[in-house]
C-alpha positions as a Markdown table, in Angstrom:
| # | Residue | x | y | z |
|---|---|---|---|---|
| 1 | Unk | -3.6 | -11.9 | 35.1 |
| 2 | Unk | -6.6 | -13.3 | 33.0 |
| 3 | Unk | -6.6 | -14.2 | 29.8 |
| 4 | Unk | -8.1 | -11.1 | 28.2 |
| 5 | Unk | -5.3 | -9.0 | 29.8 |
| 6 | Unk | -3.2 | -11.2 | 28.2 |
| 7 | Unk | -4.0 | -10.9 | 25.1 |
| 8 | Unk | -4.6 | -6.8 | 25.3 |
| 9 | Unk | -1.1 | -6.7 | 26.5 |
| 10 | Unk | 0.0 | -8.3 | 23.6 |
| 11 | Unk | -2.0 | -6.9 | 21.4 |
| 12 | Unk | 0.0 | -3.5 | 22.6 |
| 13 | Unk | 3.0 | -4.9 | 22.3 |
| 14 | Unk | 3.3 | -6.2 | 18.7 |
| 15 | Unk | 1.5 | -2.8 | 17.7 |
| 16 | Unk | 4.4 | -1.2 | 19.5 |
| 17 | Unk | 6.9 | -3.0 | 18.2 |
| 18 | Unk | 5.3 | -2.5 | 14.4 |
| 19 | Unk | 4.9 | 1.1 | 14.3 |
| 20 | Unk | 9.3 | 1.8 | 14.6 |
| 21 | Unk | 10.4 | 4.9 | 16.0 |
| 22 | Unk | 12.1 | 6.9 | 13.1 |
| 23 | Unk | 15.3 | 9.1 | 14.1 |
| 24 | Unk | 16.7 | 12.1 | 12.3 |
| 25 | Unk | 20.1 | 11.1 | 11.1 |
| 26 | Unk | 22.7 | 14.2 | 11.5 |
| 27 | Unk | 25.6 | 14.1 | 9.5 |
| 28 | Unk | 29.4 | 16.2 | 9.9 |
| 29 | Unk | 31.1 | 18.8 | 7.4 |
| 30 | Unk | 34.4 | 20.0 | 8.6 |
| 31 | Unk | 33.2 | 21.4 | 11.9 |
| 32 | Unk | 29.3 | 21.6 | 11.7 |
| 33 | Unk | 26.9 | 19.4 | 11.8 |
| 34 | Unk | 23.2 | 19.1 | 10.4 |
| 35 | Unk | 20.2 | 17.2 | 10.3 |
| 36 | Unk | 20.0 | 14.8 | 6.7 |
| 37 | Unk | 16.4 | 16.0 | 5.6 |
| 38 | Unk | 13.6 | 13.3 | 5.4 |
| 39 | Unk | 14.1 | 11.0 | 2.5 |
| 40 | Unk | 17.8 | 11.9 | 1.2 |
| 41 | Unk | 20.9 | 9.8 | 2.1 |
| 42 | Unk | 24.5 | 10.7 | 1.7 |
| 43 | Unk | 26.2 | 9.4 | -1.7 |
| 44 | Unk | 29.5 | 11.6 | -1.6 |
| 45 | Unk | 31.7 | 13.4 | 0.8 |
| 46 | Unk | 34.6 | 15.3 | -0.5 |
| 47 | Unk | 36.5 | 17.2 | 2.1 |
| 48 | Unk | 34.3 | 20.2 | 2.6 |
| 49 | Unk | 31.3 | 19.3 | 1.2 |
| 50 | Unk | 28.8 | 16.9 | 0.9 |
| 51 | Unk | 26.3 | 15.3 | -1.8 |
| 52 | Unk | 22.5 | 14.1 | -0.6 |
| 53 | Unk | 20.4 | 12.3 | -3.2 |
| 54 | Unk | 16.9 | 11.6 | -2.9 |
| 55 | Unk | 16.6 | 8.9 | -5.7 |
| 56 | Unk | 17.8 | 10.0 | -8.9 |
| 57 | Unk | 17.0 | 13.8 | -9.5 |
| 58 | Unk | 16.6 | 15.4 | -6.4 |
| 59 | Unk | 20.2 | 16.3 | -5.1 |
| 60 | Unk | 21.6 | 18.6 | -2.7 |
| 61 | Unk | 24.9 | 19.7 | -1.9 |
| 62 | Unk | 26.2 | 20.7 | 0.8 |
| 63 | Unk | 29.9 | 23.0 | 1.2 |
| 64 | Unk | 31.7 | 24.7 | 3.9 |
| 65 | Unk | 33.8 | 27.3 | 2.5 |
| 66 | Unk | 35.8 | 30.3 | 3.8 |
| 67 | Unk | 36.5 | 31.9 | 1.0 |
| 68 | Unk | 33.2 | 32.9 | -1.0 |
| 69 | Unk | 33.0 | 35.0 | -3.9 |
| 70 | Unk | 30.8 | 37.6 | -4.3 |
| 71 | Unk | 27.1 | 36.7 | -4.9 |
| 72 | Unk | 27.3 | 38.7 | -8.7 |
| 73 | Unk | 30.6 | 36.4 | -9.6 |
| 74 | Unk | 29.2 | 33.4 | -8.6 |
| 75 | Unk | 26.2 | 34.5 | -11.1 |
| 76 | Unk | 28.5 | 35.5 | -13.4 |
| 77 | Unk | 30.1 | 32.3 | -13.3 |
| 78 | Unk | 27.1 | 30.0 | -13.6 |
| 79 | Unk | 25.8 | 32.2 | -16.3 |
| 80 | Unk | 29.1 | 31.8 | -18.2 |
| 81 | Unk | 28.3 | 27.8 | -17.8 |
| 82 | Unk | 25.4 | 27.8 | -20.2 |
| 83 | Unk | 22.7 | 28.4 | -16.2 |
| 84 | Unk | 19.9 | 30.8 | -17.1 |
| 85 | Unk | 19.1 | 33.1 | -14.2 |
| 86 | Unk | 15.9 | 33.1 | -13.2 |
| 87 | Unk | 15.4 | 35.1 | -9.9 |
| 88 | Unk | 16.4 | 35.7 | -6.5 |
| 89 | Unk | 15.9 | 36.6 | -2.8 |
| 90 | Unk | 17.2 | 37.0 | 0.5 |
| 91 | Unk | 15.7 | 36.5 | 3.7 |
| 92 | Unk | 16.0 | 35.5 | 7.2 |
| 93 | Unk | 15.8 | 32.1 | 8.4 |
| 94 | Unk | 16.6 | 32.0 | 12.2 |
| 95 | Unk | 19.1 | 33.9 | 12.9 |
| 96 | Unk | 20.4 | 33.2 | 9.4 |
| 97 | Unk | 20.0 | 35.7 | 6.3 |
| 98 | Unk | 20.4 | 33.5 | 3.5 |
| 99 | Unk | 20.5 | 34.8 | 0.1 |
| 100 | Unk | 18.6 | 32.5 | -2.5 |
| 101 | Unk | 19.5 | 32.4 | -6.4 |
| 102 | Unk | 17.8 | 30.4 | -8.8 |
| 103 | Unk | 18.5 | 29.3 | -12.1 |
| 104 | Unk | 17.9 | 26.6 | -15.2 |
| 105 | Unk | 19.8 | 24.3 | -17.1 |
| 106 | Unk | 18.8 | 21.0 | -19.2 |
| 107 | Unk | 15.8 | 20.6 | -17.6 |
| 108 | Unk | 16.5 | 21.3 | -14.1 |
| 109 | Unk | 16.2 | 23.8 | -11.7 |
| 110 | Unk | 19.3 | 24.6 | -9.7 |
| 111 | Unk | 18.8 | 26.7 | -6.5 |
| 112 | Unk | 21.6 | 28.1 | -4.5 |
| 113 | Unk | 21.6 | 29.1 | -1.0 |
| 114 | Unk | 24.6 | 31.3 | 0.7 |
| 115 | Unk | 24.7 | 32.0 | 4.3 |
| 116 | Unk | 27.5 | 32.3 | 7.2 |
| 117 | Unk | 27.9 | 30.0 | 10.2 |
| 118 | Unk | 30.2 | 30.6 | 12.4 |
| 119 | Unk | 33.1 | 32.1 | 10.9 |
| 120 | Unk | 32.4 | 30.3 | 7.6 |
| 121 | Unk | 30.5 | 30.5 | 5.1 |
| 122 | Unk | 27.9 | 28.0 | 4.0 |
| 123 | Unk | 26.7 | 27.3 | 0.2 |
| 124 | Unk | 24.1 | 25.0 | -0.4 |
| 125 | Unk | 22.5 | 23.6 | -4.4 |
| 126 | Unk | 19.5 | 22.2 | -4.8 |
| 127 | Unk | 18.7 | 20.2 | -7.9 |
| 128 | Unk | 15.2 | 19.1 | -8.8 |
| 129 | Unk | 14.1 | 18.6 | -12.5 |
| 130 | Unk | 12.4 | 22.0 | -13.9 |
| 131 | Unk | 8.8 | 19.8 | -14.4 |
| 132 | Unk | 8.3 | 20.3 | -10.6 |
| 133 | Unk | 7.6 | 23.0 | -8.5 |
| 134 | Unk | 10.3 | 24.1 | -6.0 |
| 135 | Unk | 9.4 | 23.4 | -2.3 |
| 136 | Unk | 9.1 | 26.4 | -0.1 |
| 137 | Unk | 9.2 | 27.0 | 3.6 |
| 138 | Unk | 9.6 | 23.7 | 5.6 |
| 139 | Unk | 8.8 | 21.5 | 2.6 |
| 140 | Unk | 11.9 | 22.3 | 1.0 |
| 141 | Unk | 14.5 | 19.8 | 2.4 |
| 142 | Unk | 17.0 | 22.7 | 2.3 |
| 143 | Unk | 15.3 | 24.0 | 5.2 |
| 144 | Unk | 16.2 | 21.2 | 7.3 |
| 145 | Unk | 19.7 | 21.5 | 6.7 |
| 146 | Unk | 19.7 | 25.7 | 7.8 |
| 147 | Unk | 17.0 | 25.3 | 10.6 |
| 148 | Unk | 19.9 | 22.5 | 12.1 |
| 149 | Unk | 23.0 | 23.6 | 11.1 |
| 150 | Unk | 25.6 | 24.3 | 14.1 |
């Protein structure tokens, strides 16, 4: 081999080895398991559920339950806390229908997602402050976690 093959070889190599190969890290809730989105590492797991942080205001959490309350209680509920409702959907995602409900308190903007697997249910918050605007469709990190989900 001459020299200049050499040297293109190694050339390859050490650009090779600098680039890294990045790998989705999947995490486990009771029986399920899902893909940590892009960015967010786990801080807290509590038997069913889960906490993800993406510095030091972007958090989601994640909860296997099989006993969910009715979407209007849970409303209910957070209003009762002081959360100002401020809209909702539902739509499919998959195979999924999630139902999305939005709200605001101190300065942050609290989104809740609710949707079965299996023969639980799965509730979802996602916690961003209220100066940004919410990610939709696959640049919100929540997606991740539904899209993967099994």
């Amino acid at each position: 081999m001459d020299i200049n093959k050499k040297i293109l070889l190694l050339v390859a190599l050490v650009f090779i080895a600098s680039v890294g190969i990045v790998v989705a890290q999947d995490t486990t809730i009771d029986d399920y398991t899902f893909t940590i989105p892009d960015g967010y590492e786990v801080k807290e797991v509590n038997g069913s559920m889960i906490t993800l942080m993406e510095g030091d205001e972007h958090a989601i959490v994640v909860m296997i339950t099989d006993d969910v309350k009715d979407s209007e209680d849970a409303k209910e509920n957070l209003e009762s806390q002081g959360y100002k409702f401020i809209g909702e959907d539902t739509y499919s995602v998959g195979s999924k229908e999630v139902r999305q409900q939005n709200y605001e308190k101190n300065d942050y903007t609290v989104m809740t997602y609710v949707f079965s697997v299996g023969d639980d249910q799965c509730i979802i918050t996602f916690t961003i402050p209220s100066s940004e605007t919410a990610p939709e469709g696959a640049d919100n990190p929540v997606s991740t976690i539904i899209n993967s989900i099994k």
